[in-house]
C-alpha positions as a printed Julia matrix, in Angstrom:
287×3 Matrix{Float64}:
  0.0    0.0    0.0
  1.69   3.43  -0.74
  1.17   5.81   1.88
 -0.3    9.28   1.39
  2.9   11.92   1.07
  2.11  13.78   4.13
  2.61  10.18   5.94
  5.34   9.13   4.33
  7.06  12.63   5.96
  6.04  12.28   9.29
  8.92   9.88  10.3
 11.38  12.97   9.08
  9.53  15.92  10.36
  9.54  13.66  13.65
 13.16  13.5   13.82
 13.93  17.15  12.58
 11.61  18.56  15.26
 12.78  16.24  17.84
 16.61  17.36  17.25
 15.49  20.97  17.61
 14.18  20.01  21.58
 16.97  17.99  22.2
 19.3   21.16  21.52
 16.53  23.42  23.37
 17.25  21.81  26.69
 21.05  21.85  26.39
 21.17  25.61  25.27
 18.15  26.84  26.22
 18.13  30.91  25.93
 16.37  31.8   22.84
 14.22  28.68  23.47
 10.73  29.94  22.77
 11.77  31.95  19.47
 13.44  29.24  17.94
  9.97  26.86  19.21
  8.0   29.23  17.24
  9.84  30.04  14.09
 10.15  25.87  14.09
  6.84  25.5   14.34
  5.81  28.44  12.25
  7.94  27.15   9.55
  6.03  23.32   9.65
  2.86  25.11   9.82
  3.33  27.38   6.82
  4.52  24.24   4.45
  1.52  22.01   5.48
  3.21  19.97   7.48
  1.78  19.88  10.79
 -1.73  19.55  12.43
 -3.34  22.83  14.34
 -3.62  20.41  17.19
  0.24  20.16  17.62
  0.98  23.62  17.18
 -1.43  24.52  20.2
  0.46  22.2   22.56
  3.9   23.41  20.89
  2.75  27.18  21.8
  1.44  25.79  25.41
  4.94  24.2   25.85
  6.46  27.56  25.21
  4.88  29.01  27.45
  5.07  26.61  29.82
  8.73  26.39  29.12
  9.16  30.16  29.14
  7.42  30.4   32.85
  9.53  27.4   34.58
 12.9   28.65  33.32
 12.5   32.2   35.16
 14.32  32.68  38.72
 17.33  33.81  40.36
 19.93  32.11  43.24
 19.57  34.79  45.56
 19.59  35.58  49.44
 20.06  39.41  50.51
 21.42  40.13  53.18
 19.14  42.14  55.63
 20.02  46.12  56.26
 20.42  45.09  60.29
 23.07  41.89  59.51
 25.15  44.18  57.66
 24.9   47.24  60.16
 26.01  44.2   62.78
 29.08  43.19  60.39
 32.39  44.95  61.05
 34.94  41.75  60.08
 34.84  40.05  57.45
 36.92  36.61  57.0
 37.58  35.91  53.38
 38.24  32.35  52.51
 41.22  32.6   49.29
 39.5   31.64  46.39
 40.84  28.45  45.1
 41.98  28.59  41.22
 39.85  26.45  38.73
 41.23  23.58  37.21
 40.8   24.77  33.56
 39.47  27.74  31.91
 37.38  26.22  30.26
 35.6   26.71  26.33
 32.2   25.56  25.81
 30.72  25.46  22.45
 27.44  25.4   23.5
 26.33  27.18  20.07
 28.22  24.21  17.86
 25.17  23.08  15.52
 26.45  19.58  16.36
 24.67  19.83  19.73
 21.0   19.9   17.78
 21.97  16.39  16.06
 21.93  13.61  18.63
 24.92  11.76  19.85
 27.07  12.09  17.15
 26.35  15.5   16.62
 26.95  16.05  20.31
 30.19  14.17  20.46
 31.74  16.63  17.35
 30.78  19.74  19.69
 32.27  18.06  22.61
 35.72  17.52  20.22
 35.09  21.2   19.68
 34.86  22.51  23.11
 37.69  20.14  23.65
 39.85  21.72  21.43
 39.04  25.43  22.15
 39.06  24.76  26.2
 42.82  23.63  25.67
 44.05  26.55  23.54
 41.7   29.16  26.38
 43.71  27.63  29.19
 46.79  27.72  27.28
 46.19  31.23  26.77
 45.6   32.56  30.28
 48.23  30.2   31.78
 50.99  31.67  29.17
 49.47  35.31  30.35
 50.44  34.6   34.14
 47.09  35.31  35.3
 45.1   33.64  38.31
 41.08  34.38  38.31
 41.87  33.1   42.0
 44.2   35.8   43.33
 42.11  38.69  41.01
 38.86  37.21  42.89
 40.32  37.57  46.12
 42.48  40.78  45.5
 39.35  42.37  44.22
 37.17  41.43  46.93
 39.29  42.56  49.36
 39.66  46.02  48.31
 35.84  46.32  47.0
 34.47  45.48  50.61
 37.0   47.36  52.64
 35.54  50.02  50.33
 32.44  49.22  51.31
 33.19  49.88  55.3
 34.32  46.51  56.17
 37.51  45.05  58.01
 38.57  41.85  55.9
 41.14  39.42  56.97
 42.31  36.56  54.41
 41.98  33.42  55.5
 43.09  29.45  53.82
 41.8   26.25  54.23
 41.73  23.24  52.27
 39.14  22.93  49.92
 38.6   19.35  48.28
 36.17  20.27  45.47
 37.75  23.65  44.24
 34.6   24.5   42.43
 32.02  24.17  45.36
 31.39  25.84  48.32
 32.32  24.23  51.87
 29.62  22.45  53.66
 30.36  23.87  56.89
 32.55  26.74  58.09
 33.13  25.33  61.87
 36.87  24.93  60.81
 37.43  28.25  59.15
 40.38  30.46  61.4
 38.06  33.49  61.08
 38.69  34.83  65.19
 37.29  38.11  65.62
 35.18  38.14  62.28
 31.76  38.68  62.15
 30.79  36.98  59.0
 33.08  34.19  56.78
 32.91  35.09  52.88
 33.41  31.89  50.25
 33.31  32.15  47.09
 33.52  29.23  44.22
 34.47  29.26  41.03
 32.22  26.63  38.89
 33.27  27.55  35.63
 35.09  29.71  33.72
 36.23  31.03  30.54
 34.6   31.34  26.97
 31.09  30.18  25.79
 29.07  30.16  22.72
 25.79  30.16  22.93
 23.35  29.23  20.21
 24.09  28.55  16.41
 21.74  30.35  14.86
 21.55  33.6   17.15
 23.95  33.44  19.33
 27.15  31.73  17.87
 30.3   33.97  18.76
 32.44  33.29  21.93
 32.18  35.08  24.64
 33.35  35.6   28.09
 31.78  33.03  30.7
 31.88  32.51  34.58
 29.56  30.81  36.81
 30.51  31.99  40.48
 28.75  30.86  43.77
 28.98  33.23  46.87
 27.46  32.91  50.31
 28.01  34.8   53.36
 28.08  32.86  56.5
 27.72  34.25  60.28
 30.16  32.92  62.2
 28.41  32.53  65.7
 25.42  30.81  64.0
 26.34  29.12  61.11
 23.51  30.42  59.26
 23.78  32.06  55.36
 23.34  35.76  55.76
 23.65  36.45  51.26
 24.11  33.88  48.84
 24.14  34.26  45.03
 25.26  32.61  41.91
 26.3   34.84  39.31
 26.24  33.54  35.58
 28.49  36.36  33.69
 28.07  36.22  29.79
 26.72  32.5   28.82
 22.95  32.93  30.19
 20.54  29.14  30.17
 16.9   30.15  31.19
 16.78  26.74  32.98
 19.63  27.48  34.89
 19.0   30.17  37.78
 21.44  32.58  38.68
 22.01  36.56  38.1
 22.48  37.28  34.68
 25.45  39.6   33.9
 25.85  40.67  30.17
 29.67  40.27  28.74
 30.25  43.56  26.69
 30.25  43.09  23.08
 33.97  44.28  23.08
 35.41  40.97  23.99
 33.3   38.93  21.48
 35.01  37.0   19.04
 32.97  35.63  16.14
 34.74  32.63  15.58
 37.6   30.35  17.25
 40.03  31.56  14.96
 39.28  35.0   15.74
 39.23  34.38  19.72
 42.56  32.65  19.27
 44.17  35.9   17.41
 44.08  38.22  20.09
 45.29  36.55  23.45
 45.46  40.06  25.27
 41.45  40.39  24.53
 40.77  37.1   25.93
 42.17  37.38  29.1
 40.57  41.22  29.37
 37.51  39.11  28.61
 38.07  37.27  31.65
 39.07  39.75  33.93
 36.04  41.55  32.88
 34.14  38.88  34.0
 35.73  39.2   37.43
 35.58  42.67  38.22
 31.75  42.42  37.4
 30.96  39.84  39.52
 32.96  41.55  42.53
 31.29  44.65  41.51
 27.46  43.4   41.84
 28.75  41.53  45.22
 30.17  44.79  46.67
 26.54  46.7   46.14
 24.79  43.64  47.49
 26.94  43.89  50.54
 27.45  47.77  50.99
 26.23  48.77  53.79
């Protein structure tokens, strides 16, 4: 029996639409315009029922609403009129900085595609971290530097502290062991990730700064979080939470070959990314 044509597509349409949610969840930021102009695009050639492109505008939505929210605890005016010390726990340095090619069309093609963006981000994470290690620069000792001078800005009296820290990327569990006599309040910060990103292949494809940073203020009688914030500095995912801080266009690169022209850019790129993030914690904090 020969199948009518518009059956005889559905197997492919299927698979095409199916690779365009598969890359939605994995980079997720323009999620609902790409939903629509996929959809819009079936509709208009005949290939879809009205049926599915109600639920597909529901999901948006739906999508759209769940993916809102930010990682966020202020601190309360009286806590920080009751904070005079501050015992800041040296940032640990991360273990790569890191390229993720989050906007590689390979990502919207299954597990092969997926594995030729992984090669990708592979290859660019090595030359990134080649880059800023041949530079001499530490996102550690600038995090910790910065935040020193930014709160005693701000009115308080910070003290440096060490301790040993097995995941480098997370925050401690507990901060019974920190040497913080005669602070108030023990400051860790985390770096989770940092370095480039791209973020979508068909509107978001250049490389651009990217940091994820965890902070958390802890009182040191109590035990209990006073602030606590993640920060995601220029790769944004709506189904990630976190505050949002925009990488100026002036360290974009459009392509790999471009970001790996101009070494002096890329680690300004990065240092951008910390000074921001100190900046927004030093207004959160300021008393």
């Amino acid at each position: 029996m020969i199948l009518p044509p518009i059956i005889q597509l559905f197997p492919i349409i299927s698979s095409y639409y199916l690779n365009y949610l598969n890359f939605l969840f994995k980079s997720a930021r323009h999620a609902v315009d790409i939903l629509r102009v996929v959809t819009i695009i079936f509709f208009k050639r005949g290939l879809i029922m009205k049926g599915f492109l109600k639920t597909s505008a529901m999901a948006s939505i739906v999508f759209a609403l769940t993916a809102c929210g930010t990682t966020q605890m202020a601190v309360k005016p009286e806590a920080k009129a009751n904070i005079e010390r501050i015992a800041l726990i040296k940032v640990s340095e991360p273990e790569a900085y890191v390229a993720q090619d989050f906007g590689n069309p390979g990502m919207m093609f299954g597990a092969v595609g997926g594995a030729i963006a992984g090669a990708s981000s592979a290859n660019a994470a090595k030359s990134v971290h080649t880059i800023v290690a041949d530079s001499k620069y530490s996102a550690s000792d600038h995090f910790t530097t910065a935040l020193q001078e930014k709160l005693t800005a701000a009115g308080y009296d910070v003290k440096i502290v060490s301790v040993n820290r097995e995941k480098k990327h997370k925050l401690l569990e507990n901060y019974d062991s920190v040497n913080a006599d005669g602070a108030d309040a023990v400051l860790d910060v985390a770096i989770e990730s940092i370095g480039y990103a791209t973020e979508h292949p068909m509107f978001s494809p250049h490389w651009r700064p990217s940091s994820q940073v965890s902070v958390v203020l802890v009182d040191k009688q109590t035990g209990e979080k006073m602030y606590a914030e993640k920060f995601m500095y220029g790769y944004h995912n709506p189904l990630m939470s976190g505050t949002d801080i925009e990488a100026p266009e002036d360290y974009h690169f459009k392509n790999k070959e471009e970001l790996y022209s101009d070494d002096d850019r890329v680690v300004s790129g990065i240092r951008h990314s910390v000074d921001a993030v100190t900046a927004q914690v030093q207004d959160n904090l300021k008393k």
